[in-house]
C-alpha positions in Angstrom: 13.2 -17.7 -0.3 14.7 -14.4 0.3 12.1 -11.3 0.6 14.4 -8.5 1.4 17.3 -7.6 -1.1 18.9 -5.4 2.0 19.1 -8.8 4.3 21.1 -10.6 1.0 24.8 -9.4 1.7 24.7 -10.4 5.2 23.4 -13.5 5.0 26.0 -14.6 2.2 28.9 -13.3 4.8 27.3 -15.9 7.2 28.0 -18.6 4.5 30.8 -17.3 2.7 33.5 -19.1 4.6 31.7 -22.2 5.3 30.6 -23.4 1.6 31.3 -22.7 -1.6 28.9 -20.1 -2.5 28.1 -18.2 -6.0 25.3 -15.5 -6.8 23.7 -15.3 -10.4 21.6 -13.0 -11.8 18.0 -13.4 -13.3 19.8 -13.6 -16.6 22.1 -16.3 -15.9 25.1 -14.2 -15.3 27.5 -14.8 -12.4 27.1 -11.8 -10.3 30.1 -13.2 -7.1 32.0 -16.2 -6.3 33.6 -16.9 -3.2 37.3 -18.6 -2.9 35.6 -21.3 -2.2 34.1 -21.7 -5.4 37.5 -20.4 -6.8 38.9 -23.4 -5.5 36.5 -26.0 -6.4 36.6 -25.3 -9.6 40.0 -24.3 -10.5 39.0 -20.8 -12.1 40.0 -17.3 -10.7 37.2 -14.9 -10.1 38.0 -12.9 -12.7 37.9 -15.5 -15.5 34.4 -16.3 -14.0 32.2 -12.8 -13.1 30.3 -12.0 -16.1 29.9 -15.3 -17.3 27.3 -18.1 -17.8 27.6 -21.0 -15.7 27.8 -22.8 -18.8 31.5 -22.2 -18.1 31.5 -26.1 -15.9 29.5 -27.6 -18.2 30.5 -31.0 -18.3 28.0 -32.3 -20.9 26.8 -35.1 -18.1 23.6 -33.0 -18.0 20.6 -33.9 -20.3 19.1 -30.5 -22.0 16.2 -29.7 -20.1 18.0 -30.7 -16.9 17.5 -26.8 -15.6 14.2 -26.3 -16.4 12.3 -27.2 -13.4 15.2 -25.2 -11.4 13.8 -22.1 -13.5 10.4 -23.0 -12.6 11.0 -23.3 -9.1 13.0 -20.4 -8.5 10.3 -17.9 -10.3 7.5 -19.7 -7.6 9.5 -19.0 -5.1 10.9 -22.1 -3.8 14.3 -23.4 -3.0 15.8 -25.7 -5.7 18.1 -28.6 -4.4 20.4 -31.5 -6.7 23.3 -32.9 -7.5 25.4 -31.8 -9.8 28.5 -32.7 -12.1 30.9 -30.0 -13.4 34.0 -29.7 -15.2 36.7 -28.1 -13.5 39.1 -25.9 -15.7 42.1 -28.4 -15.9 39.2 -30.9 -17.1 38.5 -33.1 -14.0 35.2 -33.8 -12.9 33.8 -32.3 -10.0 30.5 -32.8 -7.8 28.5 -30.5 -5.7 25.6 -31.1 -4.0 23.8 -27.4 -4.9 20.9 -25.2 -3.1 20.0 -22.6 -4.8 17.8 -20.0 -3.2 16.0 -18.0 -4.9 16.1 -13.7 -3.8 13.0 -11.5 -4.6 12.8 -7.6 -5.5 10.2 -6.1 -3.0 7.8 -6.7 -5.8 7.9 -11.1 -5.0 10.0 -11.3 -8.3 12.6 -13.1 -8.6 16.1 -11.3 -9.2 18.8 -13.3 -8.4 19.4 -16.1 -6.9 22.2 -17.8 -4.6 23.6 -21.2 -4.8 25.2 -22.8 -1.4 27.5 -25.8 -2.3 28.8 -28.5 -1.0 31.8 -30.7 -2.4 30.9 -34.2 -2.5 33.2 -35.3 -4.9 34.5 -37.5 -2.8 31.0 -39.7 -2.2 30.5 -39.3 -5.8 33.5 -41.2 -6.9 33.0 -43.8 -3.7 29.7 -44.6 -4.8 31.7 -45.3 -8.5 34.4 -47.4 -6.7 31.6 -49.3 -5.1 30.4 -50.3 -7.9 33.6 -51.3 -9.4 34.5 -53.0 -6.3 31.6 -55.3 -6.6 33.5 -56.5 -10.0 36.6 -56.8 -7.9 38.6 -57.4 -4.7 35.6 -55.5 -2.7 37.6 -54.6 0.6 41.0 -53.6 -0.9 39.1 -51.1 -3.1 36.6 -50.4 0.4 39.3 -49.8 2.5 40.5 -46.9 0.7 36.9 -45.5 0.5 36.9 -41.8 1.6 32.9 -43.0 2.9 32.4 -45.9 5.0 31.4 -49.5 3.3 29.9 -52.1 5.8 28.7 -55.8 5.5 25.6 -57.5 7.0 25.3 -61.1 6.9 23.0 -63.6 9.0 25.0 -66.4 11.0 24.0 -70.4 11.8 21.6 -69.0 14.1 19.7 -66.3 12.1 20.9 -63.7 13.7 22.3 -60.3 12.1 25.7 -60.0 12.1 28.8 -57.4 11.4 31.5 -59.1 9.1 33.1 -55.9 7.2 33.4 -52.3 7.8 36.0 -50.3 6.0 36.9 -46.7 5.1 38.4 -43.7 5.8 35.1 -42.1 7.2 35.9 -44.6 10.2 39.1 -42.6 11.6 37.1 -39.0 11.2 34.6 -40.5 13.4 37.0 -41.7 15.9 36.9 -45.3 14.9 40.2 -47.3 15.2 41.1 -49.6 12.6 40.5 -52.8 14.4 36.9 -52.3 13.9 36.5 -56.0 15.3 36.5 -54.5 18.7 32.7 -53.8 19.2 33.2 -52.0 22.2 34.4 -49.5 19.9 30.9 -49.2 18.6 29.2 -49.4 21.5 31.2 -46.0 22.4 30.0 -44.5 19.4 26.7 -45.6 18.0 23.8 -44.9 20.9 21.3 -47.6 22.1 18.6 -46.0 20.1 20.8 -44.9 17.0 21.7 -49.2 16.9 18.2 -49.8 17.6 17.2 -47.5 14.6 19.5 -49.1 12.1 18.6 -52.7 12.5 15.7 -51.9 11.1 16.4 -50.7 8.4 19.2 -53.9 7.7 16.1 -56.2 8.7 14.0 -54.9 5.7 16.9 -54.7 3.0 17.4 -58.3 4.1 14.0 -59.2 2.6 15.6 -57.6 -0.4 14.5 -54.0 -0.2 16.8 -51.3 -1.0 17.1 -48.8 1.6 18.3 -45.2 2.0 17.9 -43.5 5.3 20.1 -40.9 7.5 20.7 -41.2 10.7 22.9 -38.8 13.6 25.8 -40.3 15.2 28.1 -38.2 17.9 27.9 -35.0 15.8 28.1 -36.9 11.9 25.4 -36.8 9.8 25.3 -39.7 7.6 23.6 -40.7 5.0 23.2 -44.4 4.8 22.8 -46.5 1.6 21.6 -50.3 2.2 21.5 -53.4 -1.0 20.8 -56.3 -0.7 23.1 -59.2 -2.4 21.3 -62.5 -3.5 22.2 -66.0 -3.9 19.5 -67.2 -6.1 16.3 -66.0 -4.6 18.0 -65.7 -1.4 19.3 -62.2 0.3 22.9 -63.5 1.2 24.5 -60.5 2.8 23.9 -56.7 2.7 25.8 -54.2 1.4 25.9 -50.6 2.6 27.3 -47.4 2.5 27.3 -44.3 5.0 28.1 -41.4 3.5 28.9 -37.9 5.6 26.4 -34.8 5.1 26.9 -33.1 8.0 27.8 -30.1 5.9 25.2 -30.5 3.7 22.7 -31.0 6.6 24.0 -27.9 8.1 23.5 -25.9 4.7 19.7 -27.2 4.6 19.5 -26.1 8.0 21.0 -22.5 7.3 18.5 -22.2 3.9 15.7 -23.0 6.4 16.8 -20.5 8.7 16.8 -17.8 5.9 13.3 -19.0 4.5 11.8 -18.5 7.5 13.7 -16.6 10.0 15.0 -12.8 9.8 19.1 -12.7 9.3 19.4 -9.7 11.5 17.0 -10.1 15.1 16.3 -14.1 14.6 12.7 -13.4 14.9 10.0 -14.5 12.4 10.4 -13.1 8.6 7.5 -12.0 6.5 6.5 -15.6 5.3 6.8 -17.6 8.1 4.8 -14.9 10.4 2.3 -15.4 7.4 2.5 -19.3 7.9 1.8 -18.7 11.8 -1.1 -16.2 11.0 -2.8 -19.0 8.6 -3.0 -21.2 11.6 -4.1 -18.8 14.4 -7.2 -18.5 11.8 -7.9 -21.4 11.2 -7.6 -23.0 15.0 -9.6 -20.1 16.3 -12.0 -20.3 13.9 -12.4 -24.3 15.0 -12.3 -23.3 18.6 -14.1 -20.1 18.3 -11.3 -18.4 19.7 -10.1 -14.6 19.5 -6.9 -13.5 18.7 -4.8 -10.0 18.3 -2.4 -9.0 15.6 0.2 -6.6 16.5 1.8 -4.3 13.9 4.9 -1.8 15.4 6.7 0.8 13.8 9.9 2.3 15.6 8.8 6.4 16.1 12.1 8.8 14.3 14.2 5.5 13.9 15.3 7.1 10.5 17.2 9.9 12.9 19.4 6.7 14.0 20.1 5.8 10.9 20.7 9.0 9.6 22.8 10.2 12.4 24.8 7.3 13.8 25.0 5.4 10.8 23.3 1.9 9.8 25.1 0.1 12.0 24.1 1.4 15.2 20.3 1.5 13.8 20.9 -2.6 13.0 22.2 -3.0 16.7 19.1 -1.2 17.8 16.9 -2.7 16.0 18.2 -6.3 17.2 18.4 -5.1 20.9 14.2 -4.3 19.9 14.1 -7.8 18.6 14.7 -9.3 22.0 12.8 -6.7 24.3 9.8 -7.9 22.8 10.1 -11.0 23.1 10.7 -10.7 26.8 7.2 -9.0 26.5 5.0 -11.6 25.1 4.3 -15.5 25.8 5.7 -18.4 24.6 2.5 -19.3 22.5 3.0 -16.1 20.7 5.2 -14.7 17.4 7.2 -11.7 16.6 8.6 -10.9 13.4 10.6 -8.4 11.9 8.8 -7.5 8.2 11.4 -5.3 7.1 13.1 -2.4 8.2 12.4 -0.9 11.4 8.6 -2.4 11.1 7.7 -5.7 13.5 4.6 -7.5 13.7 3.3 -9.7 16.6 0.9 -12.7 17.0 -0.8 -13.1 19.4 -3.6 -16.6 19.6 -6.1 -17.1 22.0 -6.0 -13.7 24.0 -9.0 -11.4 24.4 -8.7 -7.7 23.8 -7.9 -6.6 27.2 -4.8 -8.7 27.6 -3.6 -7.9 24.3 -3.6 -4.1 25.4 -1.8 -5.1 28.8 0.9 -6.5 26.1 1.1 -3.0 24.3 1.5 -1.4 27.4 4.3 -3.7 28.4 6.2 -3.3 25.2 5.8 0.7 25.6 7.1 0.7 29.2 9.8 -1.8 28.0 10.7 0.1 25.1 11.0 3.3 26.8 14.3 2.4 28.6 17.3 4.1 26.8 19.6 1.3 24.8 22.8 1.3 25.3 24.5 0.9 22.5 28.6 1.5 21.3 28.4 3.6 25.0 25.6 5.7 23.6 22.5 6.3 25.4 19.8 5.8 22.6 16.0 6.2 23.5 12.8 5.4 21.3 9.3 4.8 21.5 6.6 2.9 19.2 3.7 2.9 17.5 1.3 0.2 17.7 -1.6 -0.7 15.7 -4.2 -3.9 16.8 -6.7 -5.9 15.2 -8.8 -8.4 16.6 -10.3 -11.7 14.9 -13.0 -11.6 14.4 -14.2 -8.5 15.0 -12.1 -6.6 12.2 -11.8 -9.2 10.1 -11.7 -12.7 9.3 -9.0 -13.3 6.8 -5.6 -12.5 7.4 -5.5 -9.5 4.3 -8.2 -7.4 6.1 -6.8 -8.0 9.8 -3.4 -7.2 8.7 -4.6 -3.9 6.8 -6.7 -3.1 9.9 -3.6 -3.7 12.3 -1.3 -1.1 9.7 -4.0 1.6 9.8 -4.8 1.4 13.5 -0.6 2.2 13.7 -0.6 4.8 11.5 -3.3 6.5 13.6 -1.1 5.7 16.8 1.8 8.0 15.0 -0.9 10.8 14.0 -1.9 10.9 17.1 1.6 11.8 18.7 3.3 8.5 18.4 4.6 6.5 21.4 1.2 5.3 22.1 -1.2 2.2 20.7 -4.4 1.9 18.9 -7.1 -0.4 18.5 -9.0 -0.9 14.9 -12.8 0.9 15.4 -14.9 1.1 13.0 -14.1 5.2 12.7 -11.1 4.4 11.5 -12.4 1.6 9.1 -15.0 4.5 8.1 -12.1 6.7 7.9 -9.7 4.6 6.0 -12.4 3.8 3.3 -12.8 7.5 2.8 -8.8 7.5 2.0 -9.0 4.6 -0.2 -11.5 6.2 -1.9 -10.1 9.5 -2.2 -6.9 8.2 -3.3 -8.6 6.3 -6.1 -10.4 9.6 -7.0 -7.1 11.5 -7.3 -5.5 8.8 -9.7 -8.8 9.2 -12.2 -8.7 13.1 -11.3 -4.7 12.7 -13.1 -6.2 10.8 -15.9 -9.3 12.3 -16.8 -7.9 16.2 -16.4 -10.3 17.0 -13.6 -7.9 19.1 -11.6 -7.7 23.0 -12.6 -5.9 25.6 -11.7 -7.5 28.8 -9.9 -4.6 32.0 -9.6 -4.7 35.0 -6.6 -3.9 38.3 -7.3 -0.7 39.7 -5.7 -0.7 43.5 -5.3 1.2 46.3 -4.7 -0.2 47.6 -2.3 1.5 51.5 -2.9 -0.4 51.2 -6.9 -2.8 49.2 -6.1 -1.1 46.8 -9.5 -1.7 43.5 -10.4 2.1 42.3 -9.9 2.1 38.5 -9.9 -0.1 35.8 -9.3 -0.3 32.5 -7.4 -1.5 29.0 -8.4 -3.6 27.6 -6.6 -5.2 24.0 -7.3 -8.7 23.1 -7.5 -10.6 20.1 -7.8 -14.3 19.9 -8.5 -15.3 16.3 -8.4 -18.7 15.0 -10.7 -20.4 13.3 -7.4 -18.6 14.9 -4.7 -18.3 18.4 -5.6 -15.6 20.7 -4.9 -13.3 19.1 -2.8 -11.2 21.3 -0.6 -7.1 21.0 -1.0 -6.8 20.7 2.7 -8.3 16.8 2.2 -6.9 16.2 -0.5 -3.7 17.7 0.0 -2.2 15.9 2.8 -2.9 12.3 1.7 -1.5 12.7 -1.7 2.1 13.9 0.5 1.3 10.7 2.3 0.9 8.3 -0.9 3.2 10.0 -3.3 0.9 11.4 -5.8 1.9 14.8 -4.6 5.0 14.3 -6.9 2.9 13.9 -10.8 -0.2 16.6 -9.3 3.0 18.5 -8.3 4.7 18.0 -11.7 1.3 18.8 -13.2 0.8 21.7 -11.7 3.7 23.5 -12.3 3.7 23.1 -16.2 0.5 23.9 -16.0 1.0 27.3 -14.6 3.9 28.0 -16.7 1.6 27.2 -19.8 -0.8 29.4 -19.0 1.8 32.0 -18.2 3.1 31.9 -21.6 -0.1 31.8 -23.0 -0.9 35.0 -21.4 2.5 36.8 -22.7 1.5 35.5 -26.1 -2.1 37.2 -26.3 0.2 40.8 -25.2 -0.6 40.9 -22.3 1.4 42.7 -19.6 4.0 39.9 -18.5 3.7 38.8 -14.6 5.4 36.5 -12.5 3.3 33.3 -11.2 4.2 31.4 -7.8 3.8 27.4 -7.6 3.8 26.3 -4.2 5.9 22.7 -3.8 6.2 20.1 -1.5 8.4 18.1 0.8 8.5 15.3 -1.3 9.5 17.3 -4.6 11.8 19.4 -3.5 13.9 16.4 -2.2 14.4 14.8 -5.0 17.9 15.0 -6.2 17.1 16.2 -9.8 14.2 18.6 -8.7 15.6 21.4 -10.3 16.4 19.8 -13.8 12.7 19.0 -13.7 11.3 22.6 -13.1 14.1 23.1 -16.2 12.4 20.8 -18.6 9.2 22.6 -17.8 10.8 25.7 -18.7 11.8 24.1 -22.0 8.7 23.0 -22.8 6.1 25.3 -21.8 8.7 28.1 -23.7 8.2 30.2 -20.1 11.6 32.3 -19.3 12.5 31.3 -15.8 12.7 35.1 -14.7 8.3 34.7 -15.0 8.4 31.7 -12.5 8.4 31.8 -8.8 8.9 28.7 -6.5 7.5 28.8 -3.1 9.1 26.5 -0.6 8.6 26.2 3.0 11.2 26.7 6.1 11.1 22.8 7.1 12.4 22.2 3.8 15.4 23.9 4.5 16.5 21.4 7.8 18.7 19.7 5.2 21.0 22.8 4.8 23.5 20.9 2.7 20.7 19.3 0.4 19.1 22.8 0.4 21.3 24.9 -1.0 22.4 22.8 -3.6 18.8 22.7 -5.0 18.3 26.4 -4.3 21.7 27.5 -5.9 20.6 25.7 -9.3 17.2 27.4 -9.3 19.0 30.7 -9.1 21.4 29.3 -11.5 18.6 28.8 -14.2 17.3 32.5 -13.2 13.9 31.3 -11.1 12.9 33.2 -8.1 12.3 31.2 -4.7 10.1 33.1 -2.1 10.0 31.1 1.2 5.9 30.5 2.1 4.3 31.0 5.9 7.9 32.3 7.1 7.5 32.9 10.7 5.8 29.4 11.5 8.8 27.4 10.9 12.7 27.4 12.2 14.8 28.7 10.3 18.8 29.2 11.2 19.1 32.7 10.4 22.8 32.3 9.6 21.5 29.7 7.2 19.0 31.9 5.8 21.7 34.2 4.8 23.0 32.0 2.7 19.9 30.8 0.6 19.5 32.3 -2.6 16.2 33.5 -1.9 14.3 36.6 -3.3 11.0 37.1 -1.3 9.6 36.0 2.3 5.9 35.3 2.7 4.5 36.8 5.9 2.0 33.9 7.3 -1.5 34.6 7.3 -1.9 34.0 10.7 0.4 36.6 11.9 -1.9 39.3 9.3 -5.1 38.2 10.5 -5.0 39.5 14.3 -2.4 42.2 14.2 -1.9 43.0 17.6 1.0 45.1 19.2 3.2 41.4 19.6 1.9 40.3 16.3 3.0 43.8 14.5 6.1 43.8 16.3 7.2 40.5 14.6 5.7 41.2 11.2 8.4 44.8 12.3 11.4 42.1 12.7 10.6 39.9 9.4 10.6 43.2 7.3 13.0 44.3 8.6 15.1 40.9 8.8 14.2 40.6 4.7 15.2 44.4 3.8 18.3 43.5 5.7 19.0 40.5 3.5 18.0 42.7 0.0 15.1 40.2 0.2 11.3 41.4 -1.0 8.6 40.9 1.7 4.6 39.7 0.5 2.1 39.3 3.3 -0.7 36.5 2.9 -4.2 36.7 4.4 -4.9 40.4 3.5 -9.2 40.7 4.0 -9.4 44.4 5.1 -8.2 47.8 5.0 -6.8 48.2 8.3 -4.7 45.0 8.0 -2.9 46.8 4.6 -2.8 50.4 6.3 -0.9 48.9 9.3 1.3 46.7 6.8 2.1 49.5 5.1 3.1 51.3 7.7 5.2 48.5 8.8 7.0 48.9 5.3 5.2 45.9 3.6 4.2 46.9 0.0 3.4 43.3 -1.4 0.0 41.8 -0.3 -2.6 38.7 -1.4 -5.7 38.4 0.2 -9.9 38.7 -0.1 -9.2 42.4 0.3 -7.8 42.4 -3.5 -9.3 39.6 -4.8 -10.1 35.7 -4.5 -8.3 33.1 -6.4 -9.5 33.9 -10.0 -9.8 31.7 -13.2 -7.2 32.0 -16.1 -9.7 34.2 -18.0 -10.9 36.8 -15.2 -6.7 36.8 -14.6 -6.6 37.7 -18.3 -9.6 40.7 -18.2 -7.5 42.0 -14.8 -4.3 41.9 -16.5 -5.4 43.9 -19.8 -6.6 46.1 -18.2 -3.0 46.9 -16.4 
């Protein structure tokens, strides 16, 4: 079974010009055929992509002959048969056929590939054999493409060779005079000879046998019946048929069921397999064992900036530092993407952290790689049994959030699960479950701050801000809440709800006659880099009825990094006629050649910068004015709470301000007494 979509194309490379190899949709429709393929059945590509594979049906197949195929492939498992198809000139061909099923990240099964093996030529010796058994047997035997033998029992009981024919004789390096035994002696070990009389003693008792056995570097599969005389066994027929390729196929599908395409270490399932047993030995033994989880620090900044291949040549040269770090008793695996695991039974706490200190010191060395110095570091996450758990699920989540508090607390380092961290990763668990019935049940609202001119001492604008008042835990501040729902995506529909939300109530505000204002939502990361972030603001528009001119988005610098990504997001805003003020500027990095080019209309002067404004302080609050009246660009400053703050602002040409000075984040309907009485 294949876990990973992403591993699929390589592994099929691997096979493609071994076997003939086809890939089939959950559907049933031919997705890729390889020549191989082409040429076994007689069809070009074309006339075979986008079709069924009814296509070779040669009606030798009973009905329902697929159906346990289906069944398997949906559990998971790896189908294997014989099968008989019709070519497209009409002849018969046979395969023998593995078919693998490939999973979607979600264990279901979308697509599977089929690894085949051509063994016509067995299929149709096994029919001449049993024609030749009607007729002159070793005329017919000798032109065998297999090899057909004869067993019978001389004067003296004992076992004896009296016919071997076939073309499978001269592949293995057999001469025709096969009477000359030294021949094979040469060929057919001590033990291999030892191993196949006994199987012809028991089909001499008139069993009938099947059995495989390796000569020189053949894999044969042998075939042994017994012919009577009466009640008597008179002689034994066999046949040895070659499957070395098919051996080799079984051996490849176990390598991919178990085995990770691109570093050779353990996969997903078979470090699985391996963690079943560490539990239950050391639970026998009363044993303690660690689980390692790793996670490569800024490997996407490989990827991203020396392309995949580099990142997959880095992440094999990782593959094999670790396991020059660990013992021979113990597993690594590669679980997908730049994320490995590591096993390791019957080892107490203090040697397990020696490990993670090996692999850091290991790790730290720069890769070489295509003559390019690469370095990176890792985070690492342990569990113990049994302290943090005694089933694989809890160690393994215990082990994945003892590494994600390695990387929040500066990466490049390891972690061990506490029970702090289990305290602390409940709380998340719960507070993410909160947030998803917070979505449902409509217990977010929205609270607005005032944002003044500070020359009029107007109500000018306003800013959302989102609130949550929970029924147990009371108000919950955005600062928790915030930050995980970045971290588990629900940042994108509070995000999405928030902004039509504050358009809505904008609108509603207009309708009652108010004095029209512009409102500023705040977005994230995660929104703003989604490719069709600013069509979605646009369908808010259109639904909420709101002119675009009303709305404000607030982004931050480190969204801007991606320049290119950027300004084609920021052009359409401006495009649709929506302001974009950039929020805390002064905390972040901006390129100011870049900034020049946004299509920006305000800067937010951080809070932080307002709140102690000394002679440095007021000398850079000087420069962003001054940078921003430079640029046409309107300046606000955040964090106003007293009168000395706005006299110096003012006098530092600032005329925008928010803050406790003016007024706290209001509800909709003290917004609406402020605002008629503009």
């Amino acid at each position: 079974m294949l876990n990973h979509l992403h591993d699929f194309s390589s592994i099929v490379r691997a096979l493609d010009q071994r076997f003939s190899i086809s890939v089939t949709g959950r559907d049933g429709i031919i997705l890729y055929v390889n020549d191989r393929f082409c040429t076994l059945c007689k069809y070009e590509q074309e006339e075979i992509i986008g079709q069924k594979h009814s296509l070779f049906d040669s009606g030798m197949h009973p009905d329902d002959y697929f159906d346990e195929m289906w069944h398997m492939l949906e559990r998971g498992q790896v189908w294997q048969s014989e099968l008989h198809n019709r070519a497209k000139d009409g002849s018969i061909y046979s395969i023998h056929a593995t078919v693998v099923p490939i999973q979607d990240k979600n264990g279901r099964l979308a697509k599977f590939l089929s690894i085949d093996v051509d063994i016509t030529d067995k299929v149709q010796a096994e029919s001449a054999l049993k024609q030749a058994l009607k007729n002159e047997f070793q005329t017919t035997a000798r032109h065998l493409q297999n090899a057909v033998f004869k067993y019978r029992k001389n004067e003296d009981g004992q076992i004896v060779l009296t016919m071997l024919e076939g073309k499978l004789l001269e592949k293995m390096g057999l001469a025709a005079d096969w009477s000359d035994k030294s021949q094979l002696r040469d060929i057919v070990s001590k033990q291999a000879s030892t191993y196949i009389s006994g199987y012809v003693e028991r089909a001499f008792t008139g069993e009938q046998v099947n059995f495989e056995v390796n000569i020189l570097h053949f894999s044969l599969l042998v075939h042994l019946s017994p012919l009577f005389e009466g009640e008597k066994v008179a002689e034994v027929i066999g046949t040895a048929t070659d499957i070395t390729e098919r051996k080799e196929t079984e051996r490849q599908v176990q390598k991919m069921a178990h085995y990770d395409d691109l570093t050779g270490l353990a996969n997903r399932r078979q470090f699985q397999k391996k963690l079943d047993e560490a539990l239950s030995s050391s639970s026998r033994y009363n044993q303690s064992f660690a689980l390692m989880f790793l996670d490569l620090d800024r490997f996407k900044n490989v990827n991203d900036t020396l392309g995949h291949n580099t990142g997959d040549l880095l992440l094999s040269k990782v593959a094999a530092r670790l396991q020059n770090c660990i013992r021979g008793t113990d597993t690594a695996a590669r679980l997908g993407g730049d994320e490995y695991a590591i096993l390791l039974p019957a080892i107490s706490r203090e040697s397990a952290q020696r490990i993670a200190e090996r692999i850091q010191e290991e790790l730290s060395h720069c890769f070489l790689i295509e003559n390019l110095d690469i370095f990176i570091s890792t985070s690492i996450g342990i569990s113990m049994f049994p302290e943090d758990g005694l089933d694989a699920e809890t160690l393994i989540r215990a082990a994945d959030a003892a590494m994600y508090f390695a990387k929040e607390s500066g990466k490049n380092t390891y972690r061990f699960f506490t029970t702090d961290l289990h305290r602390d990763m409940s709380n998340k668990m719960m507070l993410e479950r909160e947030m998803h019935r917070a979505l449902e049940e409509k217990l977010f609202h929205l609270y607005y701050q005032p944002q003044i001119d500070m020359g009029t001492n107007q109500l000018i604008g306003v800013e959302a801000l989102i609130r949550w008042n929970h029924p147990k835990m009371g108000s919950v501040s955005p600062a928790e809440f915030i930050p995980l729902a970045e971290e588990t995506g629900l940042i994108l529909p509070i995000g999405t709800w928030v902004m039509e939300t504050a358009c809505a109530q904008n609108k509603a505000w207009q309708e009652a006659g108010l004095p029209p204002v512009c409102v500023s939502v705040n977005v994230s990361l995660r929104q703003f880099m989604q490719v069709d972030f600013a069509e979605q603001v646009e369908r808010i528009l259109e639904r909420t009825g709101l002119s675009p001119e009303w709305l404000t988005i607030e982004i931050t610098e480190s969204m801007t990094a991606d320049v290119a990504h950027a300004l084609q997001i920021l052009d359409r805003l401006r495009s649709i006629g929506i302001q974009v003020s950039i929020d805390d500027f002064g905390t972040g990095y901006s390129s100011l050649s870049y900034l020049s080019r946004f299509p920006i209309t305000k800067l937010k002067i951080d809070q932080s910068f307002v709140r102690d404004l000394t002679e440095n302080r007021q000398a850079i609050v000087k420069a962003i004015i001054d940078l921003a009246q430079n640029l046409n660009l309107k300046v606000i400053a955040e964090g106003v709470e007293s009168n000395e703050q706005a006299k110096l602002l003012l006098a530092l040409n600032c005329t925008e301000a928010q803050g406790y000075l003016y007024a706290k984040p209001l509800s909709p309907e003290e917004i609406e007494k402020r605002l008629s009485k503009c």
